[in-house]
C-alpha positions in Angstrom: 201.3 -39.2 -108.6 199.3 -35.9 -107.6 198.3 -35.8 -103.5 194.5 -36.4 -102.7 191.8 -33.5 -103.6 191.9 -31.5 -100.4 189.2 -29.2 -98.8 190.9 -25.4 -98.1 190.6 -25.2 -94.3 190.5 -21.4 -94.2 189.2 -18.8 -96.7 188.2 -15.3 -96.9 188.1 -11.8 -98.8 190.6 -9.3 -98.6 190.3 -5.3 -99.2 193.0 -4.5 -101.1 191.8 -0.8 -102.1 190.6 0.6 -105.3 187.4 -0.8 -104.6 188.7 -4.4 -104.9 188.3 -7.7 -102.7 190.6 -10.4 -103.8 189.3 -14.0 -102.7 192.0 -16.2 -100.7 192.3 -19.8 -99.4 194.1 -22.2 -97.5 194.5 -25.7 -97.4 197.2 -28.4 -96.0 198.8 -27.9 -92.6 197.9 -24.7 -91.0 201.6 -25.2 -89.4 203.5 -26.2 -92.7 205.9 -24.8 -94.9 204.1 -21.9 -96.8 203.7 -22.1 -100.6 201.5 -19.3 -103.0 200.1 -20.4 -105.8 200.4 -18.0 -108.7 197.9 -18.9 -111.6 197.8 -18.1 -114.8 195.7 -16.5 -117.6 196.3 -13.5 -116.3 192.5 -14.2 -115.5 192.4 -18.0 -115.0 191.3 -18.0 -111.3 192.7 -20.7 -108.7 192.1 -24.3 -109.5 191.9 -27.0 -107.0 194.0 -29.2 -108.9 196.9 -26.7 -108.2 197.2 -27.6 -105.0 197.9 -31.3 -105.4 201.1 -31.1 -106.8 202.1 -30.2 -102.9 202.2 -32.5 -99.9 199.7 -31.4 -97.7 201.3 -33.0 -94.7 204.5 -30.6 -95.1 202.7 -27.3 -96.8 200.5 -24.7 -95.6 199.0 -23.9 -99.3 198.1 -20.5 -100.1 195.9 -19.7 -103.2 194.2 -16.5 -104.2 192.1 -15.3 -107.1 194.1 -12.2 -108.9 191.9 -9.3 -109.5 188.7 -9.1 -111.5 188.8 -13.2 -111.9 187.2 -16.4 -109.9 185.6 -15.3 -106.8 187.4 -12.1 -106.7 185.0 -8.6 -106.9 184.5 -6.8 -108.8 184.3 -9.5 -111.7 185.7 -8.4 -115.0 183.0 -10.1 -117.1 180.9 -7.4 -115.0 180.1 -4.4 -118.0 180.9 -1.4 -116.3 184.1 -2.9 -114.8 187.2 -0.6 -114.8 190.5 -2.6 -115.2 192.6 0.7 -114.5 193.0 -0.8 -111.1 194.2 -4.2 -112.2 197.7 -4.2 -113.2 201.2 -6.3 -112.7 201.9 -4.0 -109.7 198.8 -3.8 -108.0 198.9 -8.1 -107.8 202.6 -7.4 -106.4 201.0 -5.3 -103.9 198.2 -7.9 -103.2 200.5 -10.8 -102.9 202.3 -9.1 -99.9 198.8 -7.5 -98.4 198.5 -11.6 -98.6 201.3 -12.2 -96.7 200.9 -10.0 -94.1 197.3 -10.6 -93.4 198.5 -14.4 -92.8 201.4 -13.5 -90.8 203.9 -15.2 -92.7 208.1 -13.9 -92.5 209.0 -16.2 -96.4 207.0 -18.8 -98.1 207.7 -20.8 -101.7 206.6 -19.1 -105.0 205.0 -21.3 -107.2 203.6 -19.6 -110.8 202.7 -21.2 -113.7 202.2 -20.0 -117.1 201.5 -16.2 -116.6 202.0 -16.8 -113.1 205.8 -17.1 -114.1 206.0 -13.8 -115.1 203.7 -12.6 -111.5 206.4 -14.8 -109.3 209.8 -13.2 -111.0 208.4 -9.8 -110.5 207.3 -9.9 -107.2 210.4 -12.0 -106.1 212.5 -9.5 -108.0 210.6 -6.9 -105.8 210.6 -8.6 -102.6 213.4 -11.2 -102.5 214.0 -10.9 -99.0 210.5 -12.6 -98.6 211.0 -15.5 -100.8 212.1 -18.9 -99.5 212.5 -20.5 -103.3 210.6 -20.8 -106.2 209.1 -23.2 -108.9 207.9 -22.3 -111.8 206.6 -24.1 -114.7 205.7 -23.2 -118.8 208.6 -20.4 -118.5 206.7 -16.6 -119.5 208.6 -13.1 -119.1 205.4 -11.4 -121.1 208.0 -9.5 -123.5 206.7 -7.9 -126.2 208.3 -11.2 -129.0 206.7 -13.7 -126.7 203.2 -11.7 -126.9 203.8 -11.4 -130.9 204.3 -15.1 -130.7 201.0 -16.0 -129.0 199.2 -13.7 -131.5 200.6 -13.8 -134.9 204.2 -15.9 -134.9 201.9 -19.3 -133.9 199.4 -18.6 -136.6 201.7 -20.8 -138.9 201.1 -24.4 -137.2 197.6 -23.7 -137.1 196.5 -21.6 -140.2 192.8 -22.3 -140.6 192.3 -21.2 -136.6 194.3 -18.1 -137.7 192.3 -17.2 -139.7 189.3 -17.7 -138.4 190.8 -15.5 -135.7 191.7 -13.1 -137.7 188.4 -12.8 -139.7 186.1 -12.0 -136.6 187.5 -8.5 -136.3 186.6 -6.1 -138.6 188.4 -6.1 -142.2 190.2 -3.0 -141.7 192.4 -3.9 -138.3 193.3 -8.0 -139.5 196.8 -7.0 -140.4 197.3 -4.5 -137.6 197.6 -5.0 -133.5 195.1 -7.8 -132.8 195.7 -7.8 -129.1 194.8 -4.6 -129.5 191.6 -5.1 -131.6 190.1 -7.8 -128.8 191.0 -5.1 -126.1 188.5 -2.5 -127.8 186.2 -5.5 -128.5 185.9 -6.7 -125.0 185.5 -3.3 -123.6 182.7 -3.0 -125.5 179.3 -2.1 -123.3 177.2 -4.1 -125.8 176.8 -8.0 -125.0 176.4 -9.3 -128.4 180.4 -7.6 -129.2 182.1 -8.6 -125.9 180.6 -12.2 -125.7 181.5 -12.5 -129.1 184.9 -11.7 -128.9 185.4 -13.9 -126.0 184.5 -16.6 -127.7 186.8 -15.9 -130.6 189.5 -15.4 -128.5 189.4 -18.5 -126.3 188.7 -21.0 -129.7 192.1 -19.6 -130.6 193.6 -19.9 -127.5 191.8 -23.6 -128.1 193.6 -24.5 -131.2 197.0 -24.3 -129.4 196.3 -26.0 -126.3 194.4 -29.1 -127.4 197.5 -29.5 -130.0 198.7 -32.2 -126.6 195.8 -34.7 -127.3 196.1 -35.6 -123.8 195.5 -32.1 -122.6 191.7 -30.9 -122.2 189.7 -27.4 -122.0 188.8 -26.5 -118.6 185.3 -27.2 -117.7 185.1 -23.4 -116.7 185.2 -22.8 -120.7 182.1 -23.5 -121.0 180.8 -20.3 -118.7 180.2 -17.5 -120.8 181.3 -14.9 -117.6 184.3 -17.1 -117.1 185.2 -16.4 -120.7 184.4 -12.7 -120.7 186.6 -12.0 -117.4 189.2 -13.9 -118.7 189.5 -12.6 -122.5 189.5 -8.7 -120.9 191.7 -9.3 -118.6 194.3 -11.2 -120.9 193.9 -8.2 -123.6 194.2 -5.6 -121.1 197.8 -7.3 -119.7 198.8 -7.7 -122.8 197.7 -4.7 -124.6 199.8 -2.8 -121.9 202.9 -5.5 -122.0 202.1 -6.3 -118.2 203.3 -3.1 -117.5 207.2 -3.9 -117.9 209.9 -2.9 -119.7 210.6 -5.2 -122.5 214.0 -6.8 -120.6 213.2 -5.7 -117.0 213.1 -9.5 -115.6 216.2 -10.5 -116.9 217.9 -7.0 -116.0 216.7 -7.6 -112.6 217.7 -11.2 -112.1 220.4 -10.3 -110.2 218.4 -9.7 -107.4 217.5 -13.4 -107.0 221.1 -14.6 -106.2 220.7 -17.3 -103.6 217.0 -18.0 -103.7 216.2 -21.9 -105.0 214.8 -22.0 -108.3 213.3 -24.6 -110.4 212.2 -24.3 -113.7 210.0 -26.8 -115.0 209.2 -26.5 -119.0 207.8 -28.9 -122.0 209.8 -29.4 -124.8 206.6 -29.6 -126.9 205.2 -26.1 -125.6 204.0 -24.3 -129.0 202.4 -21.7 -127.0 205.8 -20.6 -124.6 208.2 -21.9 -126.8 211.6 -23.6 -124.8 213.4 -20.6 -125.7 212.3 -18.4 -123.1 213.0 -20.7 -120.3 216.8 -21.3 -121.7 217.1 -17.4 -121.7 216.5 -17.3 -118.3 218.4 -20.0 -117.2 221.1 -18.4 -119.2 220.9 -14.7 -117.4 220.3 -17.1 -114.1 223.0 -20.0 -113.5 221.6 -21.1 -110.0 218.3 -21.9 -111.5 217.5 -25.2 -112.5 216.1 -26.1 -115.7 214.1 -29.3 -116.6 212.8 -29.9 -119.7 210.4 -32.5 -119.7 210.5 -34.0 -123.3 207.0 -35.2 -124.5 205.0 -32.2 -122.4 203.3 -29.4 -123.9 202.2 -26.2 -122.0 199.6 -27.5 -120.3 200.6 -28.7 -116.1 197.8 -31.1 -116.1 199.3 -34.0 -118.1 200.9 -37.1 -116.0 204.7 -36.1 -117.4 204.4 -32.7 -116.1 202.3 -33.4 -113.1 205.1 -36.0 -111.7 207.8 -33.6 -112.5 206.2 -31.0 -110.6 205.5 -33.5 -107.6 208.9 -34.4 -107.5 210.0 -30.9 -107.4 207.8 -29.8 -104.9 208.8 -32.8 -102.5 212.8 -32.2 -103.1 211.7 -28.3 -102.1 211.3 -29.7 -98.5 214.4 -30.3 -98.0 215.5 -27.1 -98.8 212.5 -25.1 -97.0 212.3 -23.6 -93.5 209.2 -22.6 -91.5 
């Protein structure tokens, strides 16, 4: 179903200002088709399993750690670290400092998760460098869909919820608590930030492990992986990724004639099918597949071969 683990062939750190190195890597055929790998989180880092959904006989793979996360520096579990320079745009930026650094003309987009919402922008910014796209667990980061994650999904998992929403002080439960997290995990004092983390990603827990054939990422278990992550997420979220609430589907003109397919789980509590069939709606040349027993996660066999199968039917369609 997914191609063999593979070793990147290439890697390195780029400057991309503001005092930030983002960490890249390449695996597959140096000569291949080019496809970026957009995770998700925001904060998730680069995962070696993302590359196996691609033939590495055909692609040049392309993965990079988005600011502040994996083996990018500075780290945002770091406690002095300012996320003033880690923003929607400043990733846009970075994916085409990317792009020129490797000397590539167009390459595939491939985003999953928060990475959706990373690939539409930056196509929307730069179509002229984008070959197609694939994208998979359908996110715009609007406002609802952030209300969702955060207060809307409490209702299929009420003891979780409130667990959630007792670790921050009695005063702010009803209010913001994106917004709450955000001045938790800023905090300078270890015992509050770790804390939080840890709060945040049990919630984030409840939702994902609804799929009993999905599992927690062994990185969960690092307290600096949890820290980077949780800050990173709040301060996205907390500034609504920096977007205006429709801009995605204002903008979607701008991808007339560029390949899309949409790959999204009927099952998925935490990006509900709604979102995808709103973009599909405001975009007609898209494809849309819903795969009918999947949940968010990419890792499970039904999503994993529907995301093979896309990425093989994209050679077709690709030119180096």
């Amino acid at each position: 179903m997914l191609y063999p683990e593979i070793i990147p062939y290439d890697q390195g750190l780029l400057e991309v200002g503001d005092g930030q190195r983002i960490f890249w890597m390449q695996s597959g055929n140096p000569q291949g088709m080019p496809v970026v790998i957009l995770h998700g989180g925001p904060g998730s880092g680069s995962s070696a399993g993302a590359r196996r959904y691609f033939d590495p006989q055909y692609y040049r793979i392309i993965q990079f750690d988005q600011r502040g996360c994996g083996d990018s520096f500075p780290h945002a579990s770091e406690p002095s670290i300012d996320l003033s320079a880690n923003t929607t745009w400043h990733s846009v930026a970075d994916i085409e400092r990317l792009r020129l650094l490797l000397g590539i003309e167009r390459w595939i987009v491939f985003g999953n998760s928060w990475g959706c919402t990373l690939a539409l922008v930056y196509a929307e910014t730069h179509p002229e460098r984008v070959d197609s796209m694939l994208l998979v667990g359908i996110t715009m980061t609007r406002q609802s869909e952030i209300d969702w994650l955060y207060r809307g999904l409490g209702r299929f998992f009420p003891e979780e919820w409130s667990r959630f929403r007792a670790a921050v002080p009695e005063e702010a439960r009803d209010g913001d608590l994106v917004a709450v997290y955000y001045r938790l995990l800023i905090d300078p004092d270890p015992a509050v930030h770790a804390r939080a983390a840890g709060d945040w990603h049990e919630w984030e827990a409840a939702s994902i492990l609804v799929d009993p054939r999905a599992t927690l990422s062994a990185r969960w278990s690092d307290p600096r992986y949890l820290t980077a992550r949780a800050r990173i997420i709040t301060h996205y979220f907390h500034h609504r990724a920096w977007l205006e609430d429709r801009q995605i589907l204002r903008d979607i003109h701008r991808l007339a004639g560029i390949p899309c397919t949409m790959i999204h789980g009927r099952l998925d509590l935490e990006a509900p099918v709604v979102t995808a069939w709103e973009l599909s709606q405001a975009w007609p040349a898209a494809q849309l597949v819903i795969v009918p027993n999947a949940a968010h996660s990419p890792a499970t066999a039904e999503m994993a071969a529907v995301i093979v199968e896309a990425a093989d039917a994209l050679r077709v369609l690709g030119t180096k």
